[in-house]
Each structure stands twice: as structure tokens, then as C-alpha cells.
N, C-alpha and C positions, 0 to 999 in steps of 0.2 A: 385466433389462438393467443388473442393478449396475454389474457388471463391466466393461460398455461403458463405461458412465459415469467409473468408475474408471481406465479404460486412456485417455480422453479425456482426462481431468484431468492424468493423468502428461504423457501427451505434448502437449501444450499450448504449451507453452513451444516443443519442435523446429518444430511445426507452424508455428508463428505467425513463427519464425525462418524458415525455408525458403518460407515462402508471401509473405513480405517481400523477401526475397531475389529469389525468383522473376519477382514479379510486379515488384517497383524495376528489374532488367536488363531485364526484355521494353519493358515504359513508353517507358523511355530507349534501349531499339534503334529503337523507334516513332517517337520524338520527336526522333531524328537522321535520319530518313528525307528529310525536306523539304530540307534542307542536300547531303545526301552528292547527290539527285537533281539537285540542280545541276552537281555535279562528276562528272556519269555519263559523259561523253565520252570513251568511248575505253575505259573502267575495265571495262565487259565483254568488251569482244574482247584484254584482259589476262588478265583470271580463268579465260577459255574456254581460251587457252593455254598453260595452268603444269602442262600434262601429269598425272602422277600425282596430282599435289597435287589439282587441278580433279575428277576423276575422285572423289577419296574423300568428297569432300563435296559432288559432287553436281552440283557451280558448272558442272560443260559441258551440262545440259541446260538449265539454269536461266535466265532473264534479269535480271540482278543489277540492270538499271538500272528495273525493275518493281516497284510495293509488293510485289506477290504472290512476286516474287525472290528480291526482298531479306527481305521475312517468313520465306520458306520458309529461307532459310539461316541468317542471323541469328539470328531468333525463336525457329527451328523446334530450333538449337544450343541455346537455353536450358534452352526449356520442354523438349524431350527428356531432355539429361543432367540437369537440374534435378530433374525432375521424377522422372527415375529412381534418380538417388541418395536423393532424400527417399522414394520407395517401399520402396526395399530397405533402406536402412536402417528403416524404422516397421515394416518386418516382421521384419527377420532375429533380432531379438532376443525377438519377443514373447512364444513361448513358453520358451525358456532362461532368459531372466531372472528369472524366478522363482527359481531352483536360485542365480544367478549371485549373485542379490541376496537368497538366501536368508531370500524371504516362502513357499517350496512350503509348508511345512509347514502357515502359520497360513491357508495358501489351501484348500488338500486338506483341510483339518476341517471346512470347511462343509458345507453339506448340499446340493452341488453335484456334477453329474458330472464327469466330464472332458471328456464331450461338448460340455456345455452351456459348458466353461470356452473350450475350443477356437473354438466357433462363438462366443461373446459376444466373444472376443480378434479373430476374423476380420473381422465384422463393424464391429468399432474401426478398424484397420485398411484396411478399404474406406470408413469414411466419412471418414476423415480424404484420403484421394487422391480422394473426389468434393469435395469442400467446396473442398480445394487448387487444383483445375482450375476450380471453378467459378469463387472468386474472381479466380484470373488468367484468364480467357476474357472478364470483366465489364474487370478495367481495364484487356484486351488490347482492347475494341471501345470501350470507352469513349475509349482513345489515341488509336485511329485517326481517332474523328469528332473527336475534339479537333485534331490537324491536317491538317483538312479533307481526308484522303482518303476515298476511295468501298468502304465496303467490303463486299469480298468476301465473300459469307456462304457461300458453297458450299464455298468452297475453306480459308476458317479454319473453318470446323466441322468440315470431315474432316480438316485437319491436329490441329488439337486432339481431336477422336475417337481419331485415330491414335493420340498421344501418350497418350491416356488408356487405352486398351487394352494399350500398350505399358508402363505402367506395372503396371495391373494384372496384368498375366503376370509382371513381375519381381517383387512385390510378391508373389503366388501361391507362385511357386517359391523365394523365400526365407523364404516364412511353413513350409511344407513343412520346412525343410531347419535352421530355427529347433528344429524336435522332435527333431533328432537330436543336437542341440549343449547342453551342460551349461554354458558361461561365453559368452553372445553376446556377439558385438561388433561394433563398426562396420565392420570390417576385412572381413567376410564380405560385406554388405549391398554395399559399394563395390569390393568387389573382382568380383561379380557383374554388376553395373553395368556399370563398366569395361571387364572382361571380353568383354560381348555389344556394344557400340560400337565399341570395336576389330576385334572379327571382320566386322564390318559395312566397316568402313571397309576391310581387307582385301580383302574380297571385292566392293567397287568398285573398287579396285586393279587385281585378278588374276582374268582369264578364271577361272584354273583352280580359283580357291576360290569361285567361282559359287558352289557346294553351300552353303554359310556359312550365304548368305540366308534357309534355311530351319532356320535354329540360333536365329539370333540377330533379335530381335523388333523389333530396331531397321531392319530392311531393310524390315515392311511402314508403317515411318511414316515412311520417306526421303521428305524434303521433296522431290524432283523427281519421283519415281513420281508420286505423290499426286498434285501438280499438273499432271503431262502426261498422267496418266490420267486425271483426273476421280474416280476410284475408290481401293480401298483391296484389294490383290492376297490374292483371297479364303482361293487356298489355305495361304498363309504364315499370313495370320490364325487359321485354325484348329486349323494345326500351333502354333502359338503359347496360342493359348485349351487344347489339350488337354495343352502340358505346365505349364501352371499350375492344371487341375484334377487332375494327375498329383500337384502339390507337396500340394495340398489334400490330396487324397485319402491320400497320405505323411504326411501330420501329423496327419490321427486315425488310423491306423493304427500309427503310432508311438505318437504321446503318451497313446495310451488304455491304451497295453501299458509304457509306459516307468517304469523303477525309478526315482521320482525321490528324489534327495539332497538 
């Protein structure tokens, strides 16, 4: 597990950056909740009716003057895009950068496979987005007893489940798509990202890009599903898990064949 150890040490530094990041905005969406619940009057039957806008993010199923509301939109914005750009970026580069930062050479002399190079790099990878979620889901519950509300365990644990599934599928598919690229960068990772939120957001818009929702893996951790279902919409889930064992399965079969420079 060198290598693990070695791909932890590197990234050290973004981790600690983004899990600060992360976990500073969720705190402080928490820690405004007591104040804004003051001024709830009237401020739902607003949000319910801003037509499209309400629609893409959720807000007309939602009850915005609710912790469970307000978390699911607020918190649910963070830790989602937060959480997805720091996935896809710690992956999109991890196997190109070797070529990019031109260590292949002094890596490929060791007396290691590419198998073993691939799974120790993967593995780096998934523990740094469990260790990320764990910490903020601690100083997300730890917030809420801090001001005194009652919380919701049923419904933050599947929202954060959601979001941690949802990370791991983009994380997946740009580890995949990492073995095809000779100079990574962040520009792939975020533009991936990006990319599947917006289709998301579209296809709450538009009856007719319904379809989307099964693209893009940000529909089955929408904070209003989740909460008015109690559940997490199984079949999106699995269309989602199989095309991040697709990117897997794309990234040794690439990078065990791949001519590297």
C-alpha cells in the first residue's frame, strides 16, 4: 500500500482545503437557520412561486421554513456541488499525472504491475471522499445540536448517503477517463461536474428532458425526492453505480495497454 500512502501525502494539502471549505459553508448555513426561521413569513409561498427558477432547485416541493427545508436546499447545494467537484477533480488526474508530471518512468521501474498501480491509486481516491464525508456529516450533526434543533437522522443520513454515492460515480467515471488523457487537469474533473448539475437542473425545468434524470447522478440525490420520498429512487441509483464501474473497468483496460510517455 505504498502507493496509497504516497497519493495521500500528495494530496493532502486539496483534501484538507476542500474538506475546510466544505465543511466552514455547511456549519454556517446551519448556524443561520435560527435567525432566517424568524423571518419565515410569507418567504415560502415566495420561493413556491418563482416558476422555473423554484422548479430547478427543487424549492416547490420543499418547505423552506423547515430545518429539513432549508438543509435539504441550502446544505444539500453545498455538500452536492462541493463535494462533486472535490471528487472529480482527486480523480480526473490520478492516473495522467504521472506522464503530465513526468515521474511514469521512475514509477513503471518498480517491481509493480499496473494492476496493482491502478487499484493502490483507486483506492487513494475512495478514501479520501469517505474520510471528506465523514468529517463534514460529524460537524454537520454536531451544528445542528449546537443550535438546538432536533435532528433528523433518517433523513441527513440519506441525504448524505445520496451525496456520497453521488460523488462516488463522478469520481469513478473520471478516474476511468483519467487513463485516456496524457496532461490531466482540473478543467476535465469540473467541467464533468458541472456538466451533470446542469442537465439535472434542466431536466427539472423541462417535462421533455425528463430522460436527463437518468444521465446525470445528481437527480437521484435531489434534495426534494429524497425528502418526500423517504427513499433514494433505486433505479437511477444503479444506472449510476454501473456507469462508474464502466469508468473502472475503462481504466484498467486502458491503462494496462496504454503506451506511456
Amino acid at each position: 500500500m505504498t502507493l496509497v500512502r504516497h497519493e495521500l501525502r500528495q494530496g493532502r494539502r486539496s483534501f484538507l482545503i476542500w474538506t475546510a471549505a466544505i465543511g466552514f459553508l455547511l456549519v454556517i448555513c446551519v448556524f443561520l437557520f435560527p435567525d432566517m426561521k424568524k423571518q419565515m413569513d410569507g418567504v415560502d409561498d415566495l420561493f413556491s412561486s418563482m416558476g422555473s427558477f423554484t422548479a430547478a432547485f427543487g424549492m416547490d416541493r420543499l418547505n423552506f421554513g423547515t430545518f429539513a427545508g432549508f438543509y435539504g436546499v441550502e446544505c444539500g447545494n453545498i455538500l452536492g456541488l462541493g463535494g462533486a467537484f472535490y471528487a472529480s477533480l482527486c480523480a480526473a488526474g490520478m492516473l495522467s499525472k504521472e506522464e503530465r508530471d513526468r515521474t511514469a518512468e521512475y514509477l513503471l521501474t518498480h517491481p509493480v504491475s499496473r494492476t496493482r498501480i491502478i487499484t493502490e491509486k483507486l483506492i487513494a481516491v475512495l478514501l479520501q471522499i469517505v474520510v471528506m464525508n465523514l468529517i463534514v456529516y460529524v460537524l454537520s450533526i454536531c451544528s445542528i445540536f449546537f443550535i438546538g434543533e432536533t435532528v433528523l437522522w433518517k433523513e441527513i443520513n440519506l441525504l448524505h448517503f445520496a451525496y456520497f454515492i453521488l460523488q462516488v460515480e463522478l469520481a469513478a467515471i473520471c478516474f476511468g477517463i483519467s487513463a485516456f488523457m496524457r496532461r490531466g487537469s482540473a478543467g476535465v474533473g469540473l467541467g464533468i461536474a458541472v456538466m451533470m448539475y446542469v442537465l439535472n437542473l434542466v431536466a427539472n425545468i423541462s417535462e421533455t428532458a425528463g430522460f436527463l434524470k437518468y444521465i446525470t447522478p445528481f437527480a437521484y440525490a435531489e434534495s426534494a425526492d429524497v425528502l418526500s420520498d423517504g427513499c433514494l429512487d433505486t433505479a437511477k441509483v444503479i444506472i449510476g453505480m454501473l456507469a462508474g464501474v464502466t469508468g473502472i473497468a475503462a481504466a484498467y483496460l486502458k491503462y494496462t495497454k496504454k503506451d506511456i510517455q
